[in-house]
N, C-alpha and C positions, 0 to 999 in steps of 0.2 A: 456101755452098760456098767453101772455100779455093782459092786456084788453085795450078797445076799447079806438081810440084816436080821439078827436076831434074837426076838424080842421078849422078853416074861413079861408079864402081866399079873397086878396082883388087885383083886376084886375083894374089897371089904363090904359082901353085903349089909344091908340094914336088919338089926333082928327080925328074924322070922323069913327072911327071903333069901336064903342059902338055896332051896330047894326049885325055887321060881327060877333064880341065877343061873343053878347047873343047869336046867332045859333049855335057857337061851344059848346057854354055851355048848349045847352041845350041836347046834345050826351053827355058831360063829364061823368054826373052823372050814365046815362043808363050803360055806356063802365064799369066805374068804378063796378058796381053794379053785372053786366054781366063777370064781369073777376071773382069775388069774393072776392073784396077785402073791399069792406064795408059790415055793419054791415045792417038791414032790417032799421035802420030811415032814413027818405027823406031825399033826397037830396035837399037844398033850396037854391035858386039863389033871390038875392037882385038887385036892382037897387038903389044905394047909391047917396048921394050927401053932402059933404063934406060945412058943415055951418062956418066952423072955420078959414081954410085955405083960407087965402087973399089972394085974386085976383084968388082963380082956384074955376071957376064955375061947369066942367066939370060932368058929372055924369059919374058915374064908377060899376063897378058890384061887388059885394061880396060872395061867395059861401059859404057854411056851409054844412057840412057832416062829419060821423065818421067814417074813417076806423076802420076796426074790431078788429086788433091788431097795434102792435109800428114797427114791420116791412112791413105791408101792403104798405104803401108808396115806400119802398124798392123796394117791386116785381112789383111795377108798372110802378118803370124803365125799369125792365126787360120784361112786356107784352108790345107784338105789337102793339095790337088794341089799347092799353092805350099811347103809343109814337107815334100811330099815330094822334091820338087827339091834344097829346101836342104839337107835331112838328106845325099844323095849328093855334096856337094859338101866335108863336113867330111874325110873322107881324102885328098881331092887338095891344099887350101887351106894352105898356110904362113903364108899371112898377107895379110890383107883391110882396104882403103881403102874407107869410105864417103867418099862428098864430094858437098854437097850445093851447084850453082853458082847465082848470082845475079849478072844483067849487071851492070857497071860503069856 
């Protein structure tokens, strides 16, 4: 067994669906957790706002959680309850960061 990966996530809603987004995201974590494919640390959802990038004001969501292993991700194509989550999130999303961290 590979060990635990661990991932942020950065969800660039479309205006006006910041609010629609957090509701989906607040099931993500539960589903992912409930299928088994994260490890027992929280699941933490951020409300970001990007200081650097001229002219977008926008706030945006970030999520942070470990799946348990390197193919976790994988099976979460293939669970329902987890593609059903995702398929809800393609209306609200402009534009999505994986990021996969590893300490220094």
């Amino acid at each position: 067994m590979s060990s635990p990966v661990h991932r942020l996530v950065t969800y660039r809603p479309k205006q006006g669906h910041l609010e629609p987004l957090k509701e989906i995201l607040k099931k993500h974590g539960p589903t992912l957790r409930k299928t088994g494919l994260l490890t027992d640390d929280p699941v933490r959802v951020y409300v970001a706002q990007d200081l650097q990038r001229h002219g977008i004001t926008e706030p945006y969501l970030v999520e942070e959680f470990m799946w348990k292993d390197a193919a976790a991700s994988d099976l979460a194509h293939q669970t329902p309850e987890v593609m059903a989550i995702w398929e809800t999130m393609g209306p609200h999303v402009a534009d999505m960061t994986l990021t996969t961290l590893s300490p220094v």
